[in-house]
C-alpha positions in Angstrom: -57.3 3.3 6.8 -54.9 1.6 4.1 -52.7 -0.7 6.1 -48.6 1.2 5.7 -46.2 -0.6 3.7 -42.2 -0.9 5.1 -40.4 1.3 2.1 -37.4 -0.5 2.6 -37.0 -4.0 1.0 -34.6 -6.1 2.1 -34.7 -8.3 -1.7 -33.8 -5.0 -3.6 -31.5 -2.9 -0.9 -28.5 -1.4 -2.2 -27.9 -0.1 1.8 -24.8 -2.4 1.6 -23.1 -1.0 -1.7 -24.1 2.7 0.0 -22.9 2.0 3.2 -19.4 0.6 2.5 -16.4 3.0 2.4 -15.2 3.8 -1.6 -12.5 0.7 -2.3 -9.0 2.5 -2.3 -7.0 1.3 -4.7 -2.9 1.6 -4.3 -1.0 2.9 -7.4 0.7 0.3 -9.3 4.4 -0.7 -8.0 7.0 -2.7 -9.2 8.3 -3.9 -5.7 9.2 -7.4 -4.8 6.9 -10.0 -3.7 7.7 -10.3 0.2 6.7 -6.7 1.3 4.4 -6.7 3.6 0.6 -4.3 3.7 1.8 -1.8 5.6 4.8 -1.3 4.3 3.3 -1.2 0.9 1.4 1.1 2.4 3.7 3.6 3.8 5.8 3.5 0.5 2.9 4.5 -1.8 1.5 7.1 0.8 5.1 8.7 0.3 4.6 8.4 -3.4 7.3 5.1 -4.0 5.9 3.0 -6.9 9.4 2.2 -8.8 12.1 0.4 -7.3 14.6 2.8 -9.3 13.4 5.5 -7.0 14.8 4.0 -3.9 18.5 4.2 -5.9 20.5 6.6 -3.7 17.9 6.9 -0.8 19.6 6.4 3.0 17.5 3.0 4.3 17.5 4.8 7.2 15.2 7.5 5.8 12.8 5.0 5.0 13.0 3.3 8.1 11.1 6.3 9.4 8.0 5.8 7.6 5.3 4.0 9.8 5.4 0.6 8.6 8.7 0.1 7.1 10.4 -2.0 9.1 13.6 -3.9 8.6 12.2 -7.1 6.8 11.2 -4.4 3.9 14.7 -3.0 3.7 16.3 -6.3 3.3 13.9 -7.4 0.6 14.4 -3.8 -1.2 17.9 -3.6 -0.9 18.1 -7.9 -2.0 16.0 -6.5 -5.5 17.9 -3.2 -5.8 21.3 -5.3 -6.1 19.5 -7.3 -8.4 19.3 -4.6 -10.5 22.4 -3.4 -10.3 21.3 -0.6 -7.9 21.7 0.3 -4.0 20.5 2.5 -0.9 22.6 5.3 -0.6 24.1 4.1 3.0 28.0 4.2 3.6 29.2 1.2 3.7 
């Protein structure tokens, strides 16, 4: 009897590539640097990717996404202002 050869070959495996979850990629955004992941996250998820968007939006409203937390309204409302632009809050 021949002797029975492993198939699998450790040099030439692509089990790596196959076994990895698909790369998600995030829509491009045009939101200021400071954001952090998850609140990146939670904007693009709710289909966000302009900072013109979040003209006339209640903070508040977006303080209800999971991962927007108070650190990402500040830095939003700091580059809506830049642009001439705010949150929809009463102030």
């Amino acid at each position: 009897m021949g002797t029975r050869r492993n198939s699998w070959d450790p040099e030439n495996s692509d089990m790596e590539k196959n076994h990895m979850p698909p790369k998600i990629t995030e829509p491009e955004n045009d939101f200021p640097a400071g954001m952090g992941q998850p609140a990146l996250r939670a904007l693009a998820a709710a289909r966000y990717t302009r900072l013109e968007q979040f003209a006339g939006v209640r903070a508040a409203d977006l303080l209800i996404l999971h991962g927007v937390r108070p650190k990402a309204i500040r830095v939003l409302r700091s580059a809506l202002a830049d642009g001439g632009l705010k949150f929809a809050d009463i102030e």
